[in-house]
DSSP file (Angstrom, degrees, kcal/mol; ACC not computed):
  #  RESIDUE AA STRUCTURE BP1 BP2  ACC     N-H-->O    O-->H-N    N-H-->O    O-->H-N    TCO  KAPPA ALPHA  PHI   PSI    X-CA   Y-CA   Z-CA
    1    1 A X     >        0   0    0      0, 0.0     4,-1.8     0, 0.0     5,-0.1   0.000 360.0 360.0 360.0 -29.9  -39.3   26.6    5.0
    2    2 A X  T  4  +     0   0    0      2,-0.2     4,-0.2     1,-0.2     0, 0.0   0.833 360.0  61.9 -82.9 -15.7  -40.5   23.3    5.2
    3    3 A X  T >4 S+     0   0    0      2,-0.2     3,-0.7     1,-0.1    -1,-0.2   0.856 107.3  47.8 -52.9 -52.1  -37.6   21.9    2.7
    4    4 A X  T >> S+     0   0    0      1,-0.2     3,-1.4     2,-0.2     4,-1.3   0.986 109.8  50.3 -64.2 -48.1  -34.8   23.1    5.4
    5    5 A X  H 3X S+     0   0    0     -4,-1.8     4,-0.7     1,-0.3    -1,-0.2   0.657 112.4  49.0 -83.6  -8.1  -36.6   21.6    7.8
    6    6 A X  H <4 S+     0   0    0     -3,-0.7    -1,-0.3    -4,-0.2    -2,-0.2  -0.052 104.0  51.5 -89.2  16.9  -36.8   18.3    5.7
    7    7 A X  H <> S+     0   0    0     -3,-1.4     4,-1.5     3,-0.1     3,-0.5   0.516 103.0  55.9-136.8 -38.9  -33.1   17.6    4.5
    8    8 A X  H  X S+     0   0    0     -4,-1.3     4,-2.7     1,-0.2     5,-0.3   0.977 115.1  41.7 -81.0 -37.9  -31.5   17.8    7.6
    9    9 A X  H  X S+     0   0    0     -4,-0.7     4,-0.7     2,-0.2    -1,-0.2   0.541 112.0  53.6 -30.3 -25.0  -34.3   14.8    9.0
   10   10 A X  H >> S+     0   0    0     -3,-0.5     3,-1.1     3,-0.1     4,-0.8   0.974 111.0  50.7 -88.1 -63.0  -33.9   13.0    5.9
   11   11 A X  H 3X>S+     0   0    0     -4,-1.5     4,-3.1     1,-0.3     5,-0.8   0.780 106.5  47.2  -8.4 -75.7  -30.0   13.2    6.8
   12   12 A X  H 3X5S+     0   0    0     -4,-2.7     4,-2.3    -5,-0.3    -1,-0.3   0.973 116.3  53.2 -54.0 -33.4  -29.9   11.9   10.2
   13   13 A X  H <X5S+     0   0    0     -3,-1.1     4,-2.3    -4,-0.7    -2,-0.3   0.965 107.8  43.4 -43.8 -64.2  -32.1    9.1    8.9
   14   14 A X  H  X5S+     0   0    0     -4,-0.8     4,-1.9     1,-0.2    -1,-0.2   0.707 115.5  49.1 -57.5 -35.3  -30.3    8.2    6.4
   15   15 A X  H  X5S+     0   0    0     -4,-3.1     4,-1.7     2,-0.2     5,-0.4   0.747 113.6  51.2 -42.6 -43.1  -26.8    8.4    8.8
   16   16 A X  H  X<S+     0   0    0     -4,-2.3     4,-4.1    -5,-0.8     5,-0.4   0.972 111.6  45.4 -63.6 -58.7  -28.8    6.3   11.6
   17   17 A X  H  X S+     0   0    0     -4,-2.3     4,-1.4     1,-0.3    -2,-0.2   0.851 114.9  52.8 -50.6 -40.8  -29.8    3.5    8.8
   18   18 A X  H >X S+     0   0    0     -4,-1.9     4,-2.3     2,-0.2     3,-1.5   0.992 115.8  33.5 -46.4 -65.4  -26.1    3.7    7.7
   19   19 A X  H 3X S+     0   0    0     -4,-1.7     4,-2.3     1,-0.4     3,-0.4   0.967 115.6  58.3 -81.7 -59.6  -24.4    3.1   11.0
   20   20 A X  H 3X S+     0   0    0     -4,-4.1     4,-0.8    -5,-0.4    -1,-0.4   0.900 109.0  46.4 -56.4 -12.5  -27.2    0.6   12.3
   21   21 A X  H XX S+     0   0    0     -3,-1.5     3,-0.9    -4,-1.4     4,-0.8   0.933 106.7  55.6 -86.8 -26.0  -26.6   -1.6    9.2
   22   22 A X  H >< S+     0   0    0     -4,-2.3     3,-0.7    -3,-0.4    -1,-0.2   0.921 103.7  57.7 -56.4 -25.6  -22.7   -1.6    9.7
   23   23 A X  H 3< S+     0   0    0     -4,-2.3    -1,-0.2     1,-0.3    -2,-0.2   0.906  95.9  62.6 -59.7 -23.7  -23.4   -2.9   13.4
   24   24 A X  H << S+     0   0    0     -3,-0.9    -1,-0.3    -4,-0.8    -2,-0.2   0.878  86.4 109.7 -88.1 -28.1  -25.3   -6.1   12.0
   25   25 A X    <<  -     0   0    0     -4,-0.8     2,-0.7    -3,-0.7     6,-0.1  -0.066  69.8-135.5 -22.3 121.4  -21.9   -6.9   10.4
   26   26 A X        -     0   0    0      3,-0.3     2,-0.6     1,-0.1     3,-0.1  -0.751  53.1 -71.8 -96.4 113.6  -19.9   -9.9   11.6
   27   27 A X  S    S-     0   0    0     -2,-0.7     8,-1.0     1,-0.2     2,-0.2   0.341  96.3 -37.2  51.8 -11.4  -15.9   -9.1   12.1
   28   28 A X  B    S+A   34   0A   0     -2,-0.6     6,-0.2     1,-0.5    -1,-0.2  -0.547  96.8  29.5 179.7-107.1  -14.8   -8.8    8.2
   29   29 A X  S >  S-     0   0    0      4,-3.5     3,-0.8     3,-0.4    -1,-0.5   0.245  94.9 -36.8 -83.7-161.8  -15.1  -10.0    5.0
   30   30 A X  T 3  S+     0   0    0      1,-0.2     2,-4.2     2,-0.1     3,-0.2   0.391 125.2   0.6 -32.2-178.6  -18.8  -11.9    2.9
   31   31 A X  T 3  S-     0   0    0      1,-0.3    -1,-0.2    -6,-0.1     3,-0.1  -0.044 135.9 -47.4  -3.7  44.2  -20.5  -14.0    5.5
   32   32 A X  S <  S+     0   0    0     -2,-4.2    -3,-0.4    -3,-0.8    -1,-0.3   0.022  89.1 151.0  83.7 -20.2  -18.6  -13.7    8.8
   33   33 A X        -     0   0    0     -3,-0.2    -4,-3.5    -5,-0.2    -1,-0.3  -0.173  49.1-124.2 -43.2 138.1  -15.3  -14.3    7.0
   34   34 A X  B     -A   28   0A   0     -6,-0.2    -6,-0.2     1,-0.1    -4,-0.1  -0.507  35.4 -90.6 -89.5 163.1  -12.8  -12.4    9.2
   35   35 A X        -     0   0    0     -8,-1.0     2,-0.2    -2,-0.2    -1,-0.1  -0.276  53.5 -86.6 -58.9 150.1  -10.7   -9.7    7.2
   36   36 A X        -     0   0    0      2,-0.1    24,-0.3     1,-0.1    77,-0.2  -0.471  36.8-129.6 -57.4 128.6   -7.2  -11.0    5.7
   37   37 A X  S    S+     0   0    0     75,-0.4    24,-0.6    -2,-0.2    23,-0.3   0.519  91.5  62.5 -76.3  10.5   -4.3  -10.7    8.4
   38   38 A X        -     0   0    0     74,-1.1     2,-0.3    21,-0.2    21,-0.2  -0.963  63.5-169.8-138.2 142.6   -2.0   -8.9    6.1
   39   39 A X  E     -B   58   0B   0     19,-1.6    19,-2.6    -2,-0.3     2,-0.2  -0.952  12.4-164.6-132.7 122.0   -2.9   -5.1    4.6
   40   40 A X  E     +B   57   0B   0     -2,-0.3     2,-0.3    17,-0.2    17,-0.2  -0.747  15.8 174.0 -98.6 154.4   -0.2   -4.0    1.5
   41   41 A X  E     -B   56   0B   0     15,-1.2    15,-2.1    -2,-0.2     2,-0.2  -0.623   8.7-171.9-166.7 164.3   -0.4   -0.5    0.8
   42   42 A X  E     +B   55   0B   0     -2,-0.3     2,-0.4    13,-0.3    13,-0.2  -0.973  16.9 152.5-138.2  86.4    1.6    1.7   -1.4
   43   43 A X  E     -B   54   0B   0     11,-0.9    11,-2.3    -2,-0.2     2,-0.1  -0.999  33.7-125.7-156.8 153.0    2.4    5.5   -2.6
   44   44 A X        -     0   0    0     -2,-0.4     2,-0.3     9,-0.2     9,-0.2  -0.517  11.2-127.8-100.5-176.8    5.3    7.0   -3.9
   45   45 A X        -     0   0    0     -2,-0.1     2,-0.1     7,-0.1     7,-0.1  -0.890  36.3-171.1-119.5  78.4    7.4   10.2   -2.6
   46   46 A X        +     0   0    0     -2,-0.3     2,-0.2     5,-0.2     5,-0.2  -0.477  15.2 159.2 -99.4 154.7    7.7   12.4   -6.0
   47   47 A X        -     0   0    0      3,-1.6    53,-0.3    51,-0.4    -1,-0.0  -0.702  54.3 -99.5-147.3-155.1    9.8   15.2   -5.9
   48   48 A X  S    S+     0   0    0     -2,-0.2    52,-0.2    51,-0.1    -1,-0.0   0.833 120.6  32.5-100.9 -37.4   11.8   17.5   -9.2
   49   49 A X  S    S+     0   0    0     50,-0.1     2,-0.2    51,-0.1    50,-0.1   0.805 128.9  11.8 -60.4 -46.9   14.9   15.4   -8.3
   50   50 A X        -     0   0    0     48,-0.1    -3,-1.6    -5,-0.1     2,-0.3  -0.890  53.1-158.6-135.9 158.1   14.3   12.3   -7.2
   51   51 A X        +     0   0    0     -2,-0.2     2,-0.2    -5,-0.2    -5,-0.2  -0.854  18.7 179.2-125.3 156.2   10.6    9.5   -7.1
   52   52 A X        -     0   0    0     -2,-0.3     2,-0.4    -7,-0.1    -7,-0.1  -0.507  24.8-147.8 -98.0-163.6   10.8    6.5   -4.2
   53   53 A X        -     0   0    0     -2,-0.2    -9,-0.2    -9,-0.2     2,-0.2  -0.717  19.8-167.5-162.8 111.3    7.8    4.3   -4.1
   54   54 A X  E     -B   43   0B   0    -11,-2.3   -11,-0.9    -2,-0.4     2,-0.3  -0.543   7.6-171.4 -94.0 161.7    7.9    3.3    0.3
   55   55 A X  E     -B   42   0B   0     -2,-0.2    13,-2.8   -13,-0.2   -13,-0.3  -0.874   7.1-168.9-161.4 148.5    5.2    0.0    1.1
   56   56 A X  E     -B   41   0B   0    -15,-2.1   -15,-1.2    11,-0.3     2,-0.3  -0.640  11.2-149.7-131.1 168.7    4.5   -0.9    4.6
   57   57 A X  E     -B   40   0B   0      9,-0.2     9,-0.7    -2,-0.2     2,-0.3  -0.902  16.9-153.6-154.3 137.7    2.6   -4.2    5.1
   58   58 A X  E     -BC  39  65B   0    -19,-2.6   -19,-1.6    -2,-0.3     2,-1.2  -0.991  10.7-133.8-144.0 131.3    0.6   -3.9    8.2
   59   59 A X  E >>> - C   0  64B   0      5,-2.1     3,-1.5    -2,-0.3     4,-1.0  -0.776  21.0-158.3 -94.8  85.3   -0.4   -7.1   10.4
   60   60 A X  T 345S+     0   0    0     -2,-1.2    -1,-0.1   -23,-0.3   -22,-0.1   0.462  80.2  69.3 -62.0   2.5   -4.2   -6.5   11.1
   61   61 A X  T 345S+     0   0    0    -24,-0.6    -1,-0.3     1,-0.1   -23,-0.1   0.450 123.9   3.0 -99.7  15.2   -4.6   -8.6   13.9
   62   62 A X  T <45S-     0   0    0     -3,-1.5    -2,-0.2     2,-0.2    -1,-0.1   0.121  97.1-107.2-163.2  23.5   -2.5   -6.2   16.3
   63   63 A X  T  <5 +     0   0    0     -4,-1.0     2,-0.2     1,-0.1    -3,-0.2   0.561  62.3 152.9  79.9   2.4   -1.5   -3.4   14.3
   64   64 A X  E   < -C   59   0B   0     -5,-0.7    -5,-2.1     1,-0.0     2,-0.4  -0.617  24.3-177.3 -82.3 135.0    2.2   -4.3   13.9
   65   65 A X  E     -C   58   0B   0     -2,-0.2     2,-0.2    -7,-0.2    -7,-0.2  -0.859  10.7-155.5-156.9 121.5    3.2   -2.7   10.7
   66   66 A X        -     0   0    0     -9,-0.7    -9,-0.2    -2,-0.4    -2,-0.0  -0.848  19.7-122.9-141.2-170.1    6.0   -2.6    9.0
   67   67 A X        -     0   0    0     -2,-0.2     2,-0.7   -11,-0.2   -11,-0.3  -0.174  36.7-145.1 -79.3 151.3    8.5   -0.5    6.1
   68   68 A X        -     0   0    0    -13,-2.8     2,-1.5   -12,-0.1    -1,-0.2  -0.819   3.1-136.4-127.2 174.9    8.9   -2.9    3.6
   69   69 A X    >   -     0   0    0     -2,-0.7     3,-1.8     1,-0.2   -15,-0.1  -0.526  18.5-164.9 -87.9 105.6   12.7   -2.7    1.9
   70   70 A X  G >  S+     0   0    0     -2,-1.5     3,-3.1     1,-0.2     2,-0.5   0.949  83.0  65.7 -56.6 -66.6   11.6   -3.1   -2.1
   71   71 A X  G 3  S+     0   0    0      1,-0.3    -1,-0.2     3,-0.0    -2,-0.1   0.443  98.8  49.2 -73.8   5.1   15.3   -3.8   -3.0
   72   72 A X  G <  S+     0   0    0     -3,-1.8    -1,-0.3    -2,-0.5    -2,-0.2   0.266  89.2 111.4-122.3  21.3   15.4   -7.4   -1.0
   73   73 A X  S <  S-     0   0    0     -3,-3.1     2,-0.2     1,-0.1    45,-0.1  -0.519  77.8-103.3 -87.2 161.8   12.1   -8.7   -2.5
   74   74 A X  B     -d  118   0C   0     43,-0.6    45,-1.5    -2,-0.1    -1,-0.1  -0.721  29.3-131.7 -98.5 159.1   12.1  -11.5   -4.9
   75   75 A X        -     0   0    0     -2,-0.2     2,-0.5    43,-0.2    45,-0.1  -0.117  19.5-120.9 -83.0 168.9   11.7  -10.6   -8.4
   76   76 A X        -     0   0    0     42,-0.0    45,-0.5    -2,-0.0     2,-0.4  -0.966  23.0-157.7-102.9 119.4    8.6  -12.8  -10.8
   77   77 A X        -     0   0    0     -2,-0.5    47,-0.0     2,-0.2     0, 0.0  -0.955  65.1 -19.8-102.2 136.8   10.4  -14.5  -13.8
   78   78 A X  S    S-     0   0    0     -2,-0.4    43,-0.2    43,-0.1    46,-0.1   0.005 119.6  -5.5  63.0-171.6    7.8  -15.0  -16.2
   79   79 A X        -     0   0    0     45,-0.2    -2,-0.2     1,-0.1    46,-0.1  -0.026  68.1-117.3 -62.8-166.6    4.0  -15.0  -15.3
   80   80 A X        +     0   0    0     -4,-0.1    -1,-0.1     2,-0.0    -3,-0.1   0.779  55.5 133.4 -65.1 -57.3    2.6  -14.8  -11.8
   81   81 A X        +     0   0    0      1,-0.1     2,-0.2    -5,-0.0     3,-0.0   0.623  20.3 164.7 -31.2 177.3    1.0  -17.5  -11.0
   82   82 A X        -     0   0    0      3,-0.0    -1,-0.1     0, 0.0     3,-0.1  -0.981  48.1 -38.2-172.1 172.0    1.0  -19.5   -8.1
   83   83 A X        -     0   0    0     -2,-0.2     2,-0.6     1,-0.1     0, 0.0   0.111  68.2 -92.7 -56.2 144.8   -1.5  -22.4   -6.6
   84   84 A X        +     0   0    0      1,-0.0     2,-0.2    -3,-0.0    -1,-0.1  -0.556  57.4 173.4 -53.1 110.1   -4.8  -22.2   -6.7
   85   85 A X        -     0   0    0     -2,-0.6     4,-0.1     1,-0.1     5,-0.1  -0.627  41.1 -74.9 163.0 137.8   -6.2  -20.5   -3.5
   86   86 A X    >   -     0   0    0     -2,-0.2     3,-2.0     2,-0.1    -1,-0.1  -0.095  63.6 -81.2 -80.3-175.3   -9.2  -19.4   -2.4
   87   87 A X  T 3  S+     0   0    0      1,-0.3    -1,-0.0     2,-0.1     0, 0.0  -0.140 122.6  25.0 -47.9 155.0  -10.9  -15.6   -3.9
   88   88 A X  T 3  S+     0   0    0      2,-0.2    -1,-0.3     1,-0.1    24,-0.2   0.142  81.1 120.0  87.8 -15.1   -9.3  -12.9   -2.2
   89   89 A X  S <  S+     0   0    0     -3,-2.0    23,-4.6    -4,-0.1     2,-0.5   0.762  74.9  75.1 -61.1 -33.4   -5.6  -14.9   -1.1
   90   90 A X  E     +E  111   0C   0     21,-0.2     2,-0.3    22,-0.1    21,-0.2  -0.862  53.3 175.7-110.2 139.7   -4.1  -11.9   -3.3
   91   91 A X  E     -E  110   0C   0     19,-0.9    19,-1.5    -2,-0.5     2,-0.6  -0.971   9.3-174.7-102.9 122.5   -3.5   -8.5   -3.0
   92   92 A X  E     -E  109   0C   0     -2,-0.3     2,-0.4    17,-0.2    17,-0.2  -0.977   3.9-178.3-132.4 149.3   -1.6   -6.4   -5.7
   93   93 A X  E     +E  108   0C   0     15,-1.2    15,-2.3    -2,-0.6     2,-0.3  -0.991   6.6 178.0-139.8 111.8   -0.6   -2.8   -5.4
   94   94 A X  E     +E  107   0C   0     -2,-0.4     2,-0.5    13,-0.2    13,-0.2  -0.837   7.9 165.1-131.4-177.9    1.1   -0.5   -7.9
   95   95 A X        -     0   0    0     11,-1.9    11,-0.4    -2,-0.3     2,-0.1  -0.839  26.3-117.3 170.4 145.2    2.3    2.8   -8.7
   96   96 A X        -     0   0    0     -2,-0.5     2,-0.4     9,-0.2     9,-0.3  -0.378  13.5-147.5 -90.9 161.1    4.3    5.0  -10.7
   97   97 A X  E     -G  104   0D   0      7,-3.9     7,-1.5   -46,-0.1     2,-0.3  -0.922  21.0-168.4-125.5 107.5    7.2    7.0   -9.8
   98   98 A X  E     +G  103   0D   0     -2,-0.4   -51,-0.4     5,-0.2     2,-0.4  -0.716  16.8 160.9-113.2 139.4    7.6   10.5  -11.8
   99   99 A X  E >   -G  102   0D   0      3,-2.3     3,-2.0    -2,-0.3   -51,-0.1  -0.970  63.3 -95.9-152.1 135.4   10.5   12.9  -12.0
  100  100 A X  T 3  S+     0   0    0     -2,-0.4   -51,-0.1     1,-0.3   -52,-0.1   0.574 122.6  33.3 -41.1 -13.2   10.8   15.5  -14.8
  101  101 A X  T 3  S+     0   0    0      1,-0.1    -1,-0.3     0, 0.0     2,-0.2   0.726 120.5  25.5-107.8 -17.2   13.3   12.6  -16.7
  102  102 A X  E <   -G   99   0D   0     -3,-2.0    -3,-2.3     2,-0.0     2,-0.3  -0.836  49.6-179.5-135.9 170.8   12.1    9.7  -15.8
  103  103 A X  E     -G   98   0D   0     -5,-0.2     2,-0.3    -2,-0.2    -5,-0.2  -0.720   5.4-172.8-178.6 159.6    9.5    7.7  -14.7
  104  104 A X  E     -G   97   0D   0     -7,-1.5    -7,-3.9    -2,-0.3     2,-0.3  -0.933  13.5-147.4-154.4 134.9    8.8    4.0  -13.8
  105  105 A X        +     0   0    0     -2,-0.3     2,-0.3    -9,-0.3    -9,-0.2  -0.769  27.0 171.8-101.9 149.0    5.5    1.7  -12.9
  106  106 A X        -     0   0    0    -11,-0.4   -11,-1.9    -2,-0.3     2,-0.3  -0.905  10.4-164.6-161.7 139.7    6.0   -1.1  -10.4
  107  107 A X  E     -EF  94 120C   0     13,-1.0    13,-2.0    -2,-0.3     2,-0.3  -0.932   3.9-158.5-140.5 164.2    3.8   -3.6   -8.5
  108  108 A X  E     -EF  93 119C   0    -15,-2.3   -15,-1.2    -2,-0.3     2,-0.5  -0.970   5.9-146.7-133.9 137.2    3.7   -5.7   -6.0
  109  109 A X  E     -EF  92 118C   0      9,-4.2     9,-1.4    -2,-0.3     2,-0.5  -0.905   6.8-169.2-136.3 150.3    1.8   -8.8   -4.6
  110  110 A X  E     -EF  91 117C   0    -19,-1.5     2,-1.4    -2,-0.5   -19,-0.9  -0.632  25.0-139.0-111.5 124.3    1.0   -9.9   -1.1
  111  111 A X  E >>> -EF  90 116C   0      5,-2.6     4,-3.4    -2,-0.5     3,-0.6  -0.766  28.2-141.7 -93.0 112.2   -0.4  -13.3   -0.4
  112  112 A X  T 345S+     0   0    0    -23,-4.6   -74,-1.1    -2,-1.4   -75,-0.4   0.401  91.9  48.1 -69.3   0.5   -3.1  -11.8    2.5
  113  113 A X  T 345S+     0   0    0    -24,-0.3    -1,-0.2   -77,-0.2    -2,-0.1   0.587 118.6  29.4-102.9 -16.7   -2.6  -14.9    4.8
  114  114 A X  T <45S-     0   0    0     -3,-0.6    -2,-0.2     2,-0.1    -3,-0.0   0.723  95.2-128.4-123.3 -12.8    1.3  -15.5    5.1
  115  115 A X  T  <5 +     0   0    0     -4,-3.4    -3,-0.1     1,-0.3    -4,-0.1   0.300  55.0 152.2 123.6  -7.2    2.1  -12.0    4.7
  116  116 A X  E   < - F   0 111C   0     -5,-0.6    -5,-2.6    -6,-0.1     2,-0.3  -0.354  24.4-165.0 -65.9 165.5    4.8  -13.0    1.7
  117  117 A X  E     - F   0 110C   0     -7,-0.2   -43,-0.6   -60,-0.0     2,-0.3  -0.977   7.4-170.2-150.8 133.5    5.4  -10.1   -1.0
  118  118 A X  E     -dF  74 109C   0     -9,-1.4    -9,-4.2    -2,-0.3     2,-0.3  -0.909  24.3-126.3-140.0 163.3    7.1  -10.3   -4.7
  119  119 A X  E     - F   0 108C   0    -45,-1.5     2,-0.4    -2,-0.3   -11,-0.2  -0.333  33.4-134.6 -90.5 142.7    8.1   -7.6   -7.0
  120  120 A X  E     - F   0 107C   0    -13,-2.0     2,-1.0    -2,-0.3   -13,-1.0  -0.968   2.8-139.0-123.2 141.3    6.5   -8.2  -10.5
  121  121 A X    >>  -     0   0    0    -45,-0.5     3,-2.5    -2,-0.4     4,-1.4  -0.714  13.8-165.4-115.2  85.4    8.1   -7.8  -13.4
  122  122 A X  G >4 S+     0   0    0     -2,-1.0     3,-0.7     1,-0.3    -1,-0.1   0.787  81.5  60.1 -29.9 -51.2    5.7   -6.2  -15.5
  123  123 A X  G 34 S+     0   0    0      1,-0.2    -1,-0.3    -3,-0.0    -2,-0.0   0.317 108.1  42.4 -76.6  -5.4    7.5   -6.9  -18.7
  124  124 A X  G <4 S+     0   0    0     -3,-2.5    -1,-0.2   -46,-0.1   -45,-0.2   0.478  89.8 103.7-110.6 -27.9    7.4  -10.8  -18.5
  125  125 A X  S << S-     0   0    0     -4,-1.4   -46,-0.1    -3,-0.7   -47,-0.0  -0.334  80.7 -95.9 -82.8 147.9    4.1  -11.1  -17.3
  126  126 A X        -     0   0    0     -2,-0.1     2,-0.3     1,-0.1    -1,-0.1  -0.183  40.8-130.6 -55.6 160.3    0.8  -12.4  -19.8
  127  127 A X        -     0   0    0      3,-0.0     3,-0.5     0, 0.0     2,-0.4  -0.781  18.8-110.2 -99.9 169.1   -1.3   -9.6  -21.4
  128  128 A X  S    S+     0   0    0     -2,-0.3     0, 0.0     1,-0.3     0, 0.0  -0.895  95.0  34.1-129.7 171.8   -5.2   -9.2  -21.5
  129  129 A X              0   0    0     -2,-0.4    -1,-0.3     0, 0.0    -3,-0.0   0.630 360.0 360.0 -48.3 141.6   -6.4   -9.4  -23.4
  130  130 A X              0   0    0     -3,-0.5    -2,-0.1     0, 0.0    -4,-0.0   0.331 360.0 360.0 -38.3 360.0   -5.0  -12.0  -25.6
């Protein structure tokens, strides 16, 4: 009897300790760094006929979010890269698309301040390791 009465108290503790240590948190990211203003995310629609792979790109400082249309992105020839920037600048998101004949990997990467998005072209890009 004194066990039940000891797990749900260790419980609420441990729930209070959670929630007061998110509060001491400032706005975002490491050390008051605010969160990025651009959110990718990614999932495909699989069905026995057809796969799609939708992305929406969602504007975190007001919620605005919208579809975005894969077929008008520009593609990466060759590697990735791009200027040096600080940690975090990128976001990349992939996912496969499966249908009992086919099926196809594809990713995408979002620079998390200006919102910009390219296709990558897996098949061009370096491996790792070398």
């Amino acid at each position: 009897m004194q066990l039940t009465r000891r797990v749900p108290t260790a419980l609420a503790l441990a729930l209070a300790l959670a929630t007061a240590a998110g509060c001491g948190r400032s706005g975002g990211g490491a050390a008051g760094v605010p969160p990025p203003p651009y959110a990718l995310s990614c999932d495909s629609a699989d069905t026995a006929q057809q796969s799609t792979l939708f992305c929406v790109r969602t504007d975190t400082r007001n919620g605005d979010v919208m579809v975005v249309d894969l077929d008008r992105l520009p593609i990466t020839s060759g590697a990735s890269r791009a200027a040096d920037e600080p940690a975090g600048t990128y976001q990349t998101i992939c996912d496969s698309t499966v249908t009992p004949t086919k099926s196809d990997f594809r990713c995408l990467r979002m620079h998390v301040r200006t919102g910009e998005i390219v296709v990558l072209r897996l098949a061009e890009l370096p491996h790792w390791p070398r």
